[in-house]
N, C-alpha and C positions, 0 to 999 in steps of 0.2 A: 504493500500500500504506500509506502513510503517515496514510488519512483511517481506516483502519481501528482505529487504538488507541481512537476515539472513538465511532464510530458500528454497528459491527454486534454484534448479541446471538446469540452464536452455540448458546442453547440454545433460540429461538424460531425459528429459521429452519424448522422443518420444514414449515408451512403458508405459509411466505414466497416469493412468486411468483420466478421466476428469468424471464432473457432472454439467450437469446446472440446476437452479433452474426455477422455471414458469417464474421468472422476469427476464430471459436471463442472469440473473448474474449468470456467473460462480463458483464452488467452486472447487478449484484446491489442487490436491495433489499429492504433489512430491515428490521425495526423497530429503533430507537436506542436506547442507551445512553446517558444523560443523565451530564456529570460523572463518567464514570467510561472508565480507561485499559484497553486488553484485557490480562490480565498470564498469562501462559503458563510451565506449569512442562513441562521437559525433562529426564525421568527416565531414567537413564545419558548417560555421556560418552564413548562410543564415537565411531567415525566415523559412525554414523548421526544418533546426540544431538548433537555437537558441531556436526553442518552444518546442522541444523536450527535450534540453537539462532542459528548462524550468521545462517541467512537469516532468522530472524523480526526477532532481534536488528539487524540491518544498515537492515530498512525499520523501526524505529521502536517496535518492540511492544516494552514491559518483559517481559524474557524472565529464567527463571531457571534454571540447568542444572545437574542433581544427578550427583554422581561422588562414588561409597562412598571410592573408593584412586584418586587422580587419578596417584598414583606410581609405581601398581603394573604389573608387565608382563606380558603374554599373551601364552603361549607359542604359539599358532596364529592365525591368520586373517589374516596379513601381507601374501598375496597380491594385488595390485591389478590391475586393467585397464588395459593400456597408456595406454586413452582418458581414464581418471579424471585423467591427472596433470593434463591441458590442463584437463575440464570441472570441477577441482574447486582448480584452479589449484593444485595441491599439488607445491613445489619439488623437480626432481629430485635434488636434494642429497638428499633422504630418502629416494631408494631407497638400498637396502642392497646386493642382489644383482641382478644383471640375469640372468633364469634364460628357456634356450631348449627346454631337455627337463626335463620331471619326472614320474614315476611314482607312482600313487599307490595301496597299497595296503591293502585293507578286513580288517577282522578276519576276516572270512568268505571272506578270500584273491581278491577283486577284484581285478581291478587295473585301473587306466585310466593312460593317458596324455597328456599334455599336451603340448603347442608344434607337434601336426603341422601346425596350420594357420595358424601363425607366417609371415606376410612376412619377405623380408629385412631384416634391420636392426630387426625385433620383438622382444621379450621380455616376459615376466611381468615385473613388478615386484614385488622381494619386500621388503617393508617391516619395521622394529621397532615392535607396537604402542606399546608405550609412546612411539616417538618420533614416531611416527606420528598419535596421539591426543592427544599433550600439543600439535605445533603445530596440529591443528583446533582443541582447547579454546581455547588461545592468543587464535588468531583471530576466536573466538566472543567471547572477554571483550575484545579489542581495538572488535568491532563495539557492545560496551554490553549485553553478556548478564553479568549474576551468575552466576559458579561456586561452588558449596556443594560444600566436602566434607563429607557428610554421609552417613549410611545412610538411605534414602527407609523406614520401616518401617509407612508405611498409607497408601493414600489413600483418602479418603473420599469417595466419589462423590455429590452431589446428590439429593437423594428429590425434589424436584417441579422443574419446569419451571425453567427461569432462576436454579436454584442455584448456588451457586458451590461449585468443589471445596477441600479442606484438603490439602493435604500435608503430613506429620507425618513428621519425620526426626531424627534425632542427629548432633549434629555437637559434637566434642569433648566426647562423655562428658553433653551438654545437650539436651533431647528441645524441638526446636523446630517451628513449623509454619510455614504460606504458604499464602493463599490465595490463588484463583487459577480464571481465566475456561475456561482448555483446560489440557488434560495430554497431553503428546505422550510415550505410550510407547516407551522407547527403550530397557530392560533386560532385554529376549527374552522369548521364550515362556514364559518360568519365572519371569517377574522379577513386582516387587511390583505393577505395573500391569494385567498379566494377569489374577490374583490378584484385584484389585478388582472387574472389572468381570464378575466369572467366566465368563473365557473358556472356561473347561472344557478340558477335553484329548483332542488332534489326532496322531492317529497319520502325518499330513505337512502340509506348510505348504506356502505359494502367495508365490512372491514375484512380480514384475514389472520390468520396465525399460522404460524410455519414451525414444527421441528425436526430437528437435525442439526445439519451441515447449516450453516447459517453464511448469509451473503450479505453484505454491505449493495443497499440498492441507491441509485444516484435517479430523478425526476428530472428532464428538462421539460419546460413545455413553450411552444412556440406559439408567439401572438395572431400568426395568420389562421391556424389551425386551430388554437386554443384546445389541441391534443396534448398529450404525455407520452415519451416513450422514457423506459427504462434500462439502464446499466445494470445487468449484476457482476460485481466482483467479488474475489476471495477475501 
């Protein structure tokens, strides 16, 4: 991962041959970037933004990760996967609650429940965002990722081939920017990333979970198209 601050242009890759080997591991070849470092901006500091910024940050890439309220706390989404604590090596010192039953119900009087298919000795893990999110950011700026607090309030996405994107934010009251190779959206469906590349709006979303062999995935998407394609590397 290391050779990548230097060598791959990832708004040329779309005619750029690919080869995978038997072990799924990609070997990628693209045209180069001469003198110049990949630098990646990570918009929100959630636990999606923060591991991201984590792992870009860790192999080498100047990474940069935006958080409006780095202080601030969220009242929901605490709940974790018993398996996250191992694969995201997240100290169990920061669960808060260890929960076997929970119920859960919808305005429209739902109800579902949780833990029946609970082993013994399983639980939810019920976390405090904020304590929860400040040690992934933590860890991100330990691995050599910049945290910005700042409000992200545009980004301006590339009009031709091999642009580079602006990020335009505030940060104490000072309207600053950053320029920058990829933008890893990390402030939900509503957030100002969205917004840029006009995703339009989705009456439901598609998430996924992978295990195994795990790949580092890279997004570009291009303003004519307002498609995605995806990189996977090792």
């Amino acid at each position: 991962m290391a050779s990548l601050q230097t060598c791959i242009n990832f708004h040329s890759y779309r005619k750029a041959p690919r080869t995978f080997a038997a072990s799924r591991k990609p070997t990628l070849q693209y045209p180069l970037i001469s003198c110049h470092e990949l630098r990646v901006a990570v918009v929100g500091g959630g636990p999606a933004g923060a591991s991201a910024a984590d792992a870009l940050a860790s192999n080498g890439i100047e990474t940069f990760l935006f958080e409006r309220n780095p202080g601030g706390a969220k009242p929901c989404g605490g709940a974790i996967p018993l398996c996250m604590l191992d694969e995201f090596s997240i100290p169990l010192s920061l669960v808060d609650r260890k929960v076997t039953r929970m119920r859960i119900i919808s305005p429209s009087n739902v109800t579902v429940d949780f833990g029946k298919t609970l082993l013994p000795g399983e639980f939810i893990a019920m976390t405090r965002r904020e304590v929860l999110d400040s040690f992934l950011r933590s860890r991100a700026q330990a691995s050599g990722a910049e945290l910005i607090s700042g409000l992200v309030t545009d980004v301006v996405v590339p009009t031709m081939t091999g642009g580079d994107y602006v990020v335009e934010y505030n940060e104490s009251g000072r309207r600053r920017s950053v320029v920058v190779d990829v933008v890893v959206g990390a402030d939900g469906v509503n957030g100002r990333v969205a917004k840029a590349i006009k995703a339009g709006s989705y009456s439901c979303a598609i998430a996924f979970q992978a295990r195994g062999e795990i790949f580092l995935l890279f997004v570009s998407f291009h303003p004519q198209s307002m498609g995605g394609e995806i990189i996977q590397m090792s």
